[in-house]
C-alpha positions as protocol buffer text, in pm:
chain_id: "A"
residue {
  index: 1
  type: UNK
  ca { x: 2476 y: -66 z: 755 }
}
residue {
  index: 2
  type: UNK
  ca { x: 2154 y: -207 z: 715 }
}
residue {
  index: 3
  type: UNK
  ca { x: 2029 y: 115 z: 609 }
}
residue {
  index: 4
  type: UNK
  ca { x: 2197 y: 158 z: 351 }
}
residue {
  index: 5
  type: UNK
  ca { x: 2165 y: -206 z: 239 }
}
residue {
  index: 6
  type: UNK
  ca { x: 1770 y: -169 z: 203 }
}
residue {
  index: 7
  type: UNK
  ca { x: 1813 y: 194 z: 28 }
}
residue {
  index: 8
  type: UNK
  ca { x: 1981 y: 48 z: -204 }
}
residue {
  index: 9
  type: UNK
  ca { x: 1782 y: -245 z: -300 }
}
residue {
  index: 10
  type: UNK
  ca { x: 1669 y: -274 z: -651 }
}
residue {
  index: 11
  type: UNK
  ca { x: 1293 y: -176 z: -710 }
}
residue {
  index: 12
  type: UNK
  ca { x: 1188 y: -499 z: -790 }
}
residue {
  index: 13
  type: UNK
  ca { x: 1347 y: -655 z: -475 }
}
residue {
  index: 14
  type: UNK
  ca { x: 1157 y: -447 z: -283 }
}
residue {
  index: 15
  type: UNK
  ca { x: 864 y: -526 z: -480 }
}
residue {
  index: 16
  type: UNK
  ca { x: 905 y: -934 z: -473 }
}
residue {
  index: 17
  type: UNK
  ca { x: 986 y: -880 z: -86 }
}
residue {
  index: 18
  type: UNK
  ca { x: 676 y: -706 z: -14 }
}
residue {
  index: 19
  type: UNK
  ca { x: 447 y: -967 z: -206 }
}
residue {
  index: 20
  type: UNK
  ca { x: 686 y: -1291 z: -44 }
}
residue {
  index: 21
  type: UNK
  ca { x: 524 y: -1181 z: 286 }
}
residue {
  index: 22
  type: UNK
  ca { x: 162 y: -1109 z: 200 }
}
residue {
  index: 23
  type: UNK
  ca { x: 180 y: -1473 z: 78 }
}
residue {
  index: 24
  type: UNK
  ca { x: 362 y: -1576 z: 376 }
}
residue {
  index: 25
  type: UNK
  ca { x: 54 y: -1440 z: 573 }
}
residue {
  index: 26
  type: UNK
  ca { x: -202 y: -1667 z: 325 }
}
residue {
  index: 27
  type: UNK
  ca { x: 29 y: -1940 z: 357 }
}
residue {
  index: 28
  type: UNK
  ca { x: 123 y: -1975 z: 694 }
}
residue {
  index: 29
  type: UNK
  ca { x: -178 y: -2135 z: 933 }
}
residue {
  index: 30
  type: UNK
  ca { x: -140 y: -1892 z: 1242 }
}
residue {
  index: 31
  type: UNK
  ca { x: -352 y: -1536 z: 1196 }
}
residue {
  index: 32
  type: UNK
  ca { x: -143 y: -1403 z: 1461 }
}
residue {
  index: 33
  type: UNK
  ca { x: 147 y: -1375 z: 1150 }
}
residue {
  index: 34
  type: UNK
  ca { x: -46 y: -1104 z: 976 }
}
residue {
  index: 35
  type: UNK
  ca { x: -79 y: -905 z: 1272 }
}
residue {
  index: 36
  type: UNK
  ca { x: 306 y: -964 z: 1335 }
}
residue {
  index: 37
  type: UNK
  ca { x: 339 y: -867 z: 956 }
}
residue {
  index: 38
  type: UNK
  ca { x: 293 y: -485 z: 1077 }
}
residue {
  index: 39
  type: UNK
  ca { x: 526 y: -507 z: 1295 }
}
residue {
  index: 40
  type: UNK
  ca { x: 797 y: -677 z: 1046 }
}
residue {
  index: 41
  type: UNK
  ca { x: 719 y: -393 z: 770 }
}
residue {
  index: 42
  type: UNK
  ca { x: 700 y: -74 z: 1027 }
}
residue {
  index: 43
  type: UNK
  ca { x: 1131 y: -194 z: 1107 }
}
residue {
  index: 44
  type: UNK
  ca { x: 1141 y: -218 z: 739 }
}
residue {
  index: 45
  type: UNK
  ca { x: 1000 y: 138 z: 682 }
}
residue {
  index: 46
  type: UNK
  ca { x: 1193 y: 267 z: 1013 }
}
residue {
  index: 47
  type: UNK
  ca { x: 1550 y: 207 z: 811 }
}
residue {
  index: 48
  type: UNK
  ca { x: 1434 y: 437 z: 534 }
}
residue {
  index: 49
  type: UNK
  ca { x: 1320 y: 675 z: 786 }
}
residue {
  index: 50
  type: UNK
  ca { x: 932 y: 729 z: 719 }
}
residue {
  index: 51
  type: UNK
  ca { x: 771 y: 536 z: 995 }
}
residue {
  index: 52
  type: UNK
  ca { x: 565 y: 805 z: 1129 }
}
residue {
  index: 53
  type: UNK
  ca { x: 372 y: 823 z: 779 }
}
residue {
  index: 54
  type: UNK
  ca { x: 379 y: 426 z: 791 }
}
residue {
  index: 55
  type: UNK
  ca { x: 196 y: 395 z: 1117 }
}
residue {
  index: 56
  type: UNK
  ca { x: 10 y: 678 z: 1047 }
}
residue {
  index: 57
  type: UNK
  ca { x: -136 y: 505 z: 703 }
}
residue {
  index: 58
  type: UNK
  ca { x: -163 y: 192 z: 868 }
}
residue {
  index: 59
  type: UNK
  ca { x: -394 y: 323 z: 1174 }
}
residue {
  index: 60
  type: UNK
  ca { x: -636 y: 474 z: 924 }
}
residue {
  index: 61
  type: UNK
  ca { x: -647 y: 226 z: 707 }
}
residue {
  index: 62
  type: UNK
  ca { x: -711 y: -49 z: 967 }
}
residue {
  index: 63
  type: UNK
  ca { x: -843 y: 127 z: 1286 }
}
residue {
  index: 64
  type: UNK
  ca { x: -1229 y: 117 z: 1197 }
}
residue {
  index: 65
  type: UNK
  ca { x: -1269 y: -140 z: 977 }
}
residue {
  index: 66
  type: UNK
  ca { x: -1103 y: -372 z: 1228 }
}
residue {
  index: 67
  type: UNK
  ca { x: -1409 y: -262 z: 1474 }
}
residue {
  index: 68
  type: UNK
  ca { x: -1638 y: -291 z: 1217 }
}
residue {
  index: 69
  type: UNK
  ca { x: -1540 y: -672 z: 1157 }
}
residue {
  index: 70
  type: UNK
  ca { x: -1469 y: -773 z: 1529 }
}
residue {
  index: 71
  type: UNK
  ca { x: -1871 y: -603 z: 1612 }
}
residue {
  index: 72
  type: UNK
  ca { x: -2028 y: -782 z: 1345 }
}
residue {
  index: 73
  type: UNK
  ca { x: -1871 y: -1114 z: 1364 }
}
residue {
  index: 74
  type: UNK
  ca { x: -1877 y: -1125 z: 1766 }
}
residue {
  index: 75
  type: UNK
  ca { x: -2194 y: -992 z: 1835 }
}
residue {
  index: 76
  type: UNK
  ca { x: -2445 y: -1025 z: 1610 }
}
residue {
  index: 77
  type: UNK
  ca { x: -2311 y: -1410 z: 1421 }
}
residue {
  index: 78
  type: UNK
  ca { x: -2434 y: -1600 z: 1734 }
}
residue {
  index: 79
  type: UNK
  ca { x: -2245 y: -1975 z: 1755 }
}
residue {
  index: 80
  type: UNK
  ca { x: -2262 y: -2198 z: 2094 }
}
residue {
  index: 81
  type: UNK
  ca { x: -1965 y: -2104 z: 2263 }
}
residue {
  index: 82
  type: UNK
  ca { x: -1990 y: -1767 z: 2435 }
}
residue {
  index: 83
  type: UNK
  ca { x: -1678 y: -1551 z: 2498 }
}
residue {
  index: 84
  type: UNK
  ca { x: -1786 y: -1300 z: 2730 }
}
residue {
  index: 85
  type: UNK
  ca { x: -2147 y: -1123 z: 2811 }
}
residue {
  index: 86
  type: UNK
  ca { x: -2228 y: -786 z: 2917 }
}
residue {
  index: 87
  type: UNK
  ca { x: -2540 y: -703 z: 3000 }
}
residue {
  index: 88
  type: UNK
  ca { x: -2754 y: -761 z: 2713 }
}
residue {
  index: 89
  type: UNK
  ca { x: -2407 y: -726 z: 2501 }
}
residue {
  index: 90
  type: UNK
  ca { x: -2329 y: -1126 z: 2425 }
}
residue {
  index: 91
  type: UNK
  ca { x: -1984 y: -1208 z: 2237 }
}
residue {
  index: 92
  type: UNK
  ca { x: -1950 y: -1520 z: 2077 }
}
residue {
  index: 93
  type: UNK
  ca { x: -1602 y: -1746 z: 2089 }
}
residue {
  index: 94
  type: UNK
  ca { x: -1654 y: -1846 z: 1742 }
}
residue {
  index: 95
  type: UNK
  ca { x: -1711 y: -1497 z: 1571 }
}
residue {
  index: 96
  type: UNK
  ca { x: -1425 y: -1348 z: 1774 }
}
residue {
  index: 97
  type: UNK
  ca { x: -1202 y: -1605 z: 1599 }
}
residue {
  index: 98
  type: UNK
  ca { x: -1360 y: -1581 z: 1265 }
}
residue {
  index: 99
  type: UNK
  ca { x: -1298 y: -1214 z: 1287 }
}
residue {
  index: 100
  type: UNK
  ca { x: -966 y: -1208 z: 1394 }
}
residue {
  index: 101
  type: UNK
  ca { x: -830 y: -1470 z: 1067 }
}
residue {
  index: 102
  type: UNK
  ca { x: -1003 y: -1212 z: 839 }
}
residue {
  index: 103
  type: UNK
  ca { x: -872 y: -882 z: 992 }
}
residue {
  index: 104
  type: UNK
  ca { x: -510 y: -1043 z: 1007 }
}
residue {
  index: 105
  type: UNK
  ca { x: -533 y: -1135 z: 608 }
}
residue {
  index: 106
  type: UNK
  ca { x: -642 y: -741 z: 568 }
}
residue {
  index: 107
  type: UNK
  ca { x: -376 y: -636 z: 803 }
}
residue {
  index: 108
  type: UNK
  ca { x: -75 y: -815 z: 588 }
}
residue {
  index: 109
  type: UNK
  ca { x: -240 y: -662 z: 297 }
}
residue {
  index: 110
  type: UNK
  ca { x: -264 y: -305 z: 392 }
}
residue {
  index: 111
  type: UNK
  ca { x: 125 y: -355 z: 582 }
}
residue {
  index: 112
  type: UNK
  ca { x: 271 y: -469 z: 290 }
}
residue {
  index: 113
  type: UNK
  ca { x: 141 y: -242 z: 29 }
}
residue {
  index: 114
  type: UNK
  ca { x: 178 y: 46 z: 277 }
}
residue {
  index: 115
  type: UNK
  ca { x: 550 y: -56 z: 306 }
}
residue {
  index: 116
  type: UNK
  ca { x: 574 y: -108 z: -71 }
}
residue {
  index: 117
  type: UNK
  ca { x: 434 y: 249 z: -166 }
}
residue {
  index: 118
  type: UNK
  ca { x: 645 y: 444 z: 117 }
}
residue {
  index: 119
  type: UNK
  ca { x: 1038 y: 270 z: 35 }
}
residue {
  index: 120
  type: UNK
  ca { x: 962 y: 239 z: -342 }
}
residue {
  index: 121
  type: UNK
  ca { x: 996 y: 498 z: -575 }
}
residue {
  index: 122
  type: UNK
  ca { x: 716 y: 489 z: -850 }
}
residue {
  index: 123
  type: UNK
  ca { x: 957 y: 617 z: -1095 }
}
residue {
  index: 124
  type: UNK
  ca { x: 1209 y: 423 z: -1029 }
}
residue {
  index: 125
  type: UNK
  ca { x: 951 y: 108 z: -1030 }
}
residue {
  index: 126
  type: UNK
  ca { x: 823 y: 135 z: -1366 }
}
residue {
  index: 127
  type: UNK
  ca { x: 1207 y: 161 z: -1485 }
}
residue {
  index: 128
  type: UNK
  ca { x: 1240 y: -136 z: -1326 }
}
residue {
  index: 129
  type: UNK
  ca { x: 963 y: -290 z: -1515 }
}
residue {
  index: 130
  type: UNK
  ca { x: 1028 y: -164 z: -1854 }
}
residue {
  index: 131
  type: UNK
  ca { x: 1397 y: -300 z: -1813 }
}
residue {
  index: 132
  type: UNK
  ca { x: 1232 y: -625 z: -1773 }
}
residue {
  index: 133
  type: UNK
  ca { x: 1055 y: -591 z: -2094 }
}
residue {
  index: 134
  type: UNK
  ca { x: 753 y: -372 z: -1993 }
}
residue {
  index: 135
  type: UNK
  ca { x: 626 y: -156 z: -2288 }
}
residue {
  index: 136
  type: UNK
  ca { x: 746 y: 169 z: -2270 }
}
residue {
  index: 137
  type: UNK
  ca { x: 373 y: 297 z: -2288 }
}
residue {
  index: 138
  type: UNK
  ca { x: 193 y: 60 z: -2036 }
}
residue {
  index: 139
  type: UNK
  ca { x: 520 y: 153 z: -1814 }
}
residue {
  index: 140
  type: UNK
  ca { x: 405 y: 544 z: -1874 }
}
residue {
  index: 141
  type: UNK
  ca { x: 48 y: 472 z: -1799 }
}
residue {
  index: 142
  type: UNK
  ca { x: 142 y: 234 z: -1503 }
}
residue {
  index: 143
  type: UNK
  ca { x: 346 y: 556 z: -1373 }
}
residue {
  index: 144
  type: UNK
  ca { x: 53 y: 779 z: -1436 }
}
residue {
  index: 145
  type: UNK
  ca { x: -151 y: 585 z: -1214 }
}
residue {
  index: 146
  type: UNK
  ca { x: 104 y: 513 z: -921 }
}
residue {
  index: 147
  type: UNK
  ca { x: 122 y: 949 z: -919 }
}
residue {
  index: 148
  type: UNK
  ca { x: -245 y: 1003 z: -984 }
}
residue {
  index: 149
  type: UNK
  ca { x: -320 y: 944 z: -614 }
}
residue {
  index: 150
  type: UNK
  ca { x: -8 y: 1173 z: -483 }
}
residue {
  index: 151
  type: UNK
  ca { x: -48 y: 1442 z: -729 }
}
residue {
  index: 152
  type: UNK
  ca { x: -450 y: 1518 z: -693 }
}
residue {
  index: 153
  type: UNK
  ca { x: -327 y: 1547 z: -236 }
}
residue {
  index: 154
  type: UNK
  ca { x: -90 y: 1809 z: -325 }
}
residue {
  index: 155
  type: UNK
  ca { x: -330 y: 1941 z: -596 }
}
residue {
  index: 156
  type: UNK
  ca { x: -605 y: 1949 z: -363 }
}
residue {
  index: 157
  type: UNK
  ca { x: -391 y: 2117 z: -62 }
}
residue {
  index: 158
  type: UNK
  ca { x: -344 y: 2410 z: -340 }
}
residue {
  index: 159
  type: UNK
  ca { x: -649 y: 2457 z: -417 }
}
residue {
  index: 160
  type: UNK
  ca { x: -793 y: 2429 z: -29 }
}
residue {
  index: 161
  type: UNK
  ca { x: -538 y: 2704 z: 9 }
}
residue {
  index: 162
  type: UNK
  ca { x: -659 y: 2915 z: -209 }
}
residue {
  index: 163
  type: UNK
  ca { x: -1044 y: 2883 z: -106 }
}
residue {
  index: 164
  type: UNK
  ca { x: -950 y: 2929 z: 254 }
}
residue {
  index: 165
  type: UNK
  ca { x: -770 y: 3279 z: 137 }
}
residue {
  index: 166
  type: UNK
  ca { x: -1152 y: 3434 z: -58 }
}
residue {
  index: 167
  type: UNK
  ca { x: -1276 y: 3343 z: 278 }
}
residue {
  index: 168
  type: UNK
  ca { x: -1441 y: 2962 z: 173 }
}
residue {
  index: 169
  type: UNK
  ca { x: -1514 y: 2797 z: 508 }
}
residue {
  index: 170
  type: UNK
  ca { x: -1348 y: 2445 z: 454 }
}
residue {
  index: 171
  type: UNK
  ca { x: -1340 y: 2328 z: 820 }
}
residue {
  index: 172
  type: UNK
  ca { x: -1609 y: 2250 z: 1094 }
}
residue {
  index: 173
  type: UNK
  ca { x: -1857 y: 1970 z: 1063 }
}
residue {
  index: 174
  type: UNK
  ca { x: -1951 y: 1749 z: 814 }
}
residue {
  index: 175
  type: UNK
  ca { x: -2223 y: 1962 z: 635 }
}
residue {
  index: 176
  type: UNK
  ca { x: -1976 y: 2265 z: 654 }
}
residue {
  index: 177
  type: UNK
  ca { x: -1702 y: 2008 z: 505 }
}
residue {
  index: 178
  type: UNK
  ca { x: -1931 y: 1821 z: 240 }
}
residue {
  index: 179
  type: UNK
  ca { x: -2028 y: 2204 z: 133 }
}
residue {
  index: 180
  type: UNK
  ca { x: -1694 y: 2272 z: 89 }
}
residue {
  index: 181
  type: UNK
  ca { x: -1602 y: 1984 z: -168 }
}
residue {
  index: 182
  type: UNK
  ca { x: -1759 y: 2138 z: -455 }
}
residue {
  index: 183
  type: UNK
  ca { x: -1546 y: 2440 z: -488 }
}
residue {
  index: 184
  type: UNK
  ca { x: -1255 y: 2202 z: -475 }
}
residue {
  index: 185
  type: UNK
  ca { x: -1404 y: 1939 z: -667 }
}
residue {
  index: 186
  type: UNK
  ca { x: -1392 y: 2094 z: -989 }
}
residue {
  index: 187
  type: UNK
  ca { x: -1110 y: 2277 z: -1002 }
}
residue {
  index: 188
  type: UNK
  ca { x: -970 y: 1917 z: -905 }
}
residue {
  index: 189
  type: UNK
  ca { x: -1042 y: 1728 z: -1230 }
}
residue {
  index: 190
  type: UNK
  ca { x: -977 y: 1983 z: -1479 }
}
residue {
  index: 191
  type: UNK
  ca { x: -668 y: 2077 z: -1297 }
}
residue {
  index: 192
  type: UNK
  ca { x: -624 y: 1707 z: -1351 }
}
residue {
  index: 193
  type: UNK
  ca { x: -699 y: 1709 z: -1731 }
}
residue {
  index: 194
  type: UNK
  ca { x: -495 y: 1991 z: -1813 }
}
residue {
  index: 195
  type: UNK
  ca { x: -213 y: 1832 z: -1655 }
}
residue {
  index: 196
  type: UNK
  ca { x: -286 y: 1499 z: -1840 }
}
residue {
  index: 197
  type: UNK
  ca { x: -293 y: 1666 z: -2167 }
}
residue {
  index: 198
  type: UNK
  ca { x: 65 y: 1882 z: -2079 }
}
residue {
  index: 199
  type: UNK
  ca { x: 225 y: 1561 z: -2024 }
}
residue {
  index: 200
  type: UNK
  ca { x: 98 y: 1386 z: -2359 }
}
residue {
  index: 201
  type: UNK
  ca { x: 218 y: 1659 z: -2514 }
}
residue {
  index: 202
  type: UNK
  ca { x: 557 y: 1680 z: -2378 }
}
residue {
  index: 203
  type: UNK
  ca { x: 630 y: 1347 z: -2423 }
}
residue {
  index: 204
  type: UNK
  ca { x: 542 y: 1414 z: -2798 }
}
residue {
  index: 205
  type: UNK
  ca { x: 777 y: 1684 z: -2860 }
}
residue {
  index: 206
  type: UNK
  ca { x: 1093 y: 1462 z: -2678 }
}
residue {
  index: 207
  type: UNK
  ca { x: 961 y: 1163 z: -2937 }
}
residue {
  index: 208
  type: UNK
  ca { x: 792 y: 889 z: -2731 }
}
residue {
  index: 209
  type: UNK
  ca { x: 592 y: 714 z: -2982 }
}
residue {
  index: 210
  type: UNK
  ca { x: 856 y: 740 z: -3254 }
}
residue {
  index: 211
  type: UNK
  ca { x: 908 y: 365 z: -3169 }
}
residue {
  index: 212
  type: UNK
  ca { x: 1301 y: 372 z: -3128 }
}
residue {
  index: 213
  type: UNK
  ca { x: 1460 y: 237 z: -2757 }
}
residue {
  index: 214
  type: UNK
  ca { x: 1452 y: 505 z: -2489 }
}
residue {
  index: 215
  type: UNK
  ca { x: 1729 y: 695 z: -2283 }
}
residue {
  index: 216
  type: UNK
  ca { x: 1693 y: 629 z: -1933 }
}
residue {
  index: 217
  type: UNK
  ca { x: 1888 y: 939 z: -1759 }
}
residue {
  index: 218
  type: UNK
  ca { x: 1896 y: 721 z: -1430 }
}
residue {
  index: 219
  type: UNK
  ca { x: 2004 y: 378 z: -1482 }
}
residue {
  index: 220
  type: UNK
  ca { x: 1914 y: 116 z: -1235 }
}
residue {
  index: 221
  type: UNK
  ca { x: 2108 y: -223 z: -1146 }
}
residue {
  index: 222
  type: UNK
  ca { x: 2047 y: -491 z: -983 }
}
residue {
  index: 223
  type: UNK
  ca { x: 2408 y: -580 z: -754 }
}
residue {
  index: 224
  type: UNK
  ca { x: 2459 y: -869 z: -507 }
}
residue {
  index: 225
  type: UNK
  ca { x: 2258 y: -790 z: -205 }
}
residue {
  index: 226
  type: UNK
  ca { x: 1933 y: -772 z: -483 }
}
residue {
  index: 227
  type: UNK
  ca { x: 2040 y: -1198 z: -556 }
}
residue {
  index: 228
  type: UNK
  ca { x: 2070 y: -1248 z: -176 }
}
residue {
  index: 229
  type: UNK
  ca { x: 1756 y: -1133 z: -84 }
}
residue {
  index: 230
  type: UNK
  ca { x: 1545 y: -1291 z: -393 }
}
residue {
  index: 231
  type: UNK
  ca { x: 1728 y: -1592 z: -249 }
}
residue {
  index: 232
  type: UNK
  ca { x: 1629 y: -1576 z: 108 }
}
residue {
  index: 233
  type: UNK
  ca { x: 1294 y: -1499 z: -27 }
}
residue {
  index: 234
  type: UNK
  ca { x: 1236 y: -1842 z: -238 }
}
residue {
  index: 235
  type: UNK
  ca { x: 1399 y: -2008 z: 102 }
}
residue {
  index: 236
  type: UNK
  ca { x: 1177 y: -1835 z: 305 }
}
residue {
  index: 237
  type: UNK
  ca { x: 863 y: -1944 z: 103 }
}
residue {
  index: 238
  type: UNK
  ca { x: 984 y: -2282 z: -1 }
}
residue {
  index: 239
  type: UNK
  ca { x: 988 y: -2316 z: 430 }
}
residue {
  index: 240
  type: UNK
  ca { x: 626 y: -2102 z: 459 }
}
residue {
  index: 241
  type: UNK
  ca { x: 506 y: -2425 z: 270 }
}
residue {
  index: 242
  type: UNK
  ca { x: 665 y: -2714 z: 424 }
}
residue {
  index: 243
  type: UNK
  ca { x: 571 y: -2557 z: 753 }
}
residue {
  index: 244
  type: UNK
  ca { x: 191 y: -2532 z: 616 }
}
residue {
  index: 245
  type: UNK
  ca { x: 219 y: -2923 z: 477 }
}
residue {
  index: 246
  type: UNK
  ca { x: 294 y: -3018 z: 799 }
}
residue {
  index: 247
  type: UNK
  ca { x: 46 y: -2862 z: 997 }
}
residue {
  index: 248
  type: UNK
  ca { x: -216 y: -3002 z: 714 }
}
residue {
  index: 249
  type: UNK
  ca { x: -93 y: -3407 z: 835 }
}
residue {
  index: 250
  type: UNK
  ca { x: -77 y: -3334 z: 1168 }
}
């Protein structure tokens, strides 16, 4: 049941759901939110049945720089309080803290756009927006550059492909890996051009500058469940900043 209620939320639900808690996570005075953020999003992705790619996103967009931050705000910003020492290796209370209300701002971020990308359909996004009022070509140019991304992976797995088969050597170490980029690179963009230019001229010959309203073949609506949720959304943030208010006078 509540599958199929979030599969069948409007794009723009989804969207406005997604943003409610990334300012939630700005809002709200505890960092430990944005970490729980990750959490909240990785059920949300589970119903739709691409967690795997979810965590898998997450982890590698959040693994290392999370070190990164934690080492150079806890050991090398000194402050008075010390945290723990090992050896030589001194970690300071206040950088630890510092580090962890920065990497749980980045972690909301990264969770909710993750989430956002993975249950929304780009397509059916830009729809959404040009229902609203969007312009049919800044809708067309938004779409290009939600598929930009997703089209050069799958262009780039071809053409690996097809190195790997005239005997190209595109694994090993770095140097062996770096080598390997130009053969691909290339091929990349003009694949990427060419494919460009086929779509401007497609969209010519079915009439998309002509200036007159557009069919869309799959028509999106916005039903009940959409109202509820933007609801329990403005409820939700409307709370966020009482509870924030009061923190502030206490």
């Amino acid at each position: 049941m509540i599958k199929n209620f979030l599969k069948n939320l409007y794009p723009l639900t989804k969207f406005y759901l997604a943003v409610s808690l990334l300012i939630s996570a700005f809002i709200l005075p505890n960092y430990i939110y944005g970490y729980l953020l990750i959490l909240i999003c990785g059920i949300i992705v589970y119903f739709y049945g691409k967690l795997g790619i979810y965590l898998k996103r997450v982890f590698f967009s959040l693994f290392f720089l999370t070190l990164i931050i934690f080492a150079v705000q806890g050991l090398m910003i000194p402050s008075n309080e010390i945290m723990a020492k090992f050896g030589f290796i001194t970690v300071y209370k206040a950088g630890i803290i510092t580090a962890a209300k920065l990497t749980s701002k980045i972690s909301a971020l990264v969770s909710t756009v993750t989430m956002l990308t993975i249950v929304s359909k780009a397509k059916e996004f830009t729809v959404a927006l040009e229902k609203k009022g969007l312009n049919s070509k800044a809708a067309f140019i938004l779409l290009l550059s939600l598929q930009m991304i997703p089209e050069m992976k799958k262009q780039s797995d071809v053409i690996m492909d097809s190195q790997r088969s005239r005997g190209v050597e595109t694994e090993g170490n770095v140097f062996v890996r770096f080598k390997a980029l130009l053969p691909v690179f290339i091929p990349l963009v003009l694949g990427s051009i060419v494919n460009t230019e086929e779509r401007a001229i497609t969209l010519e010959a079915r009439g998309f500058s002509i200036g007159e309203k557009r069919t869309i073949l799959d028509e999106l609506e916005e039903t009940k469940n959409d109202k509820i949720i933007k609801m329990i959304l403005v409820i939700f943030l409307i709370l966020c900043i009482a509870w924030r208010i009061l923190w502030v006078l206490k």
